[in-house]
N, C-alpha and C positions, 0 to 999 in steps of 0.2 A: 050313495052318498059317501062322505069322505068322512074319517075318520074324526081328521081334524073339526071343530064346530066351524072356526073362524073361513076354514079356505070355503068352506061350504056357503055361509053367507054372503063370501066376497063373490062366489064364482054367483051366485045368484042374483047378485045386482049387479056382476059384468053381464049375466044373460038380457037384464030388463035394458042395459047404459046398448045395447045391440041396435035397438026402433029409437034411441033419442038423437036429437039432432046437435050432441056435445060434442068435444074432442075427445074423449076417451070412444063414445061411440063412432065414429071417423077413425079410429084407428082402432077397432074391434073391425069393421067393414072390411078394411086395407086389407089386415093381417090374414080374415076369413076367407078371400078370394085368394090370396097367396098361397097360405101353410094349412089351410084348412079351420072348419068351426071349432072343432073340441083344443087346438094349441092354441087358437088367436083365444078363445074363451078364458083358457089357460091364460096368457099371455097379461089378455086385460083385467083378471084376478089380479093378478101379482103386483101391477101397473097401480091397479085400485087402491091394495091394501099399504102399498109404499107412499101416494100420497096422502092416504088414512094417517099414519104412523106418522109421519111429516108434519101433516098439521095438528096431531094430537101432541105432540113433543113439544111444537110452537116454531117448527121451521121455517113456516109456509103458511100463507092465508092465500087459499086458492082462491082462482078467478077463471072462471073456465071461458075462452077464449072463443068455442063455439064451432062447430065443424067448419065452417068456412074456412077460417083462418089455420086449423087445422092443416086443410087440404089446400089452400097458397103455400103454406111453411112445408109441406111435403114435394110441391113443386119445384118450388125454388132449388129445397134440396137435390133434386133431383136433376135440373138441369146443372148446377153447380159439379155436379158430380161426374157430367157426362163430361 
């Protein structure tokens, strides 16, 4: 476990956001097949606790968009790019 309590909580429900069918889970997936599980894990920790912070400050009233829409917006990107 990590020293910190907080990263330790996030990283633990980036573990569970892994089997749901969200956009943070959709791109825990992405990332896991690319750079591997323990950085994407990393990765959708960090992702987590920044919209955590966001809407706890009141920047943000999340609306989670749903792996679908996810994985079109990761498409699109991606032809765009080619």
């Amino acid at each position: 476990m990590s020293a910190n309590r907080a990263a330790a909580v996030f990283r633990l429900a980036a573990m569970s956001l892994s089997r749901t069918e969200t956009a943070l889970g959709a791109f825990y997936r992405r990332l896991s097949a690319r750079i591997g599980k323990p950085q994407a894990l990393t990765a959708t920790a960090r992702k987590l606790a920044i919209l955590f912070y966001r809407v706890l400050k009141g920047e943000l009233i999340y609306n989670d968009p749903g792996a679908l829409a996810y994985d079109a917006q990761q498409q699109a990107r991606s032809l765009r790019n080619l």
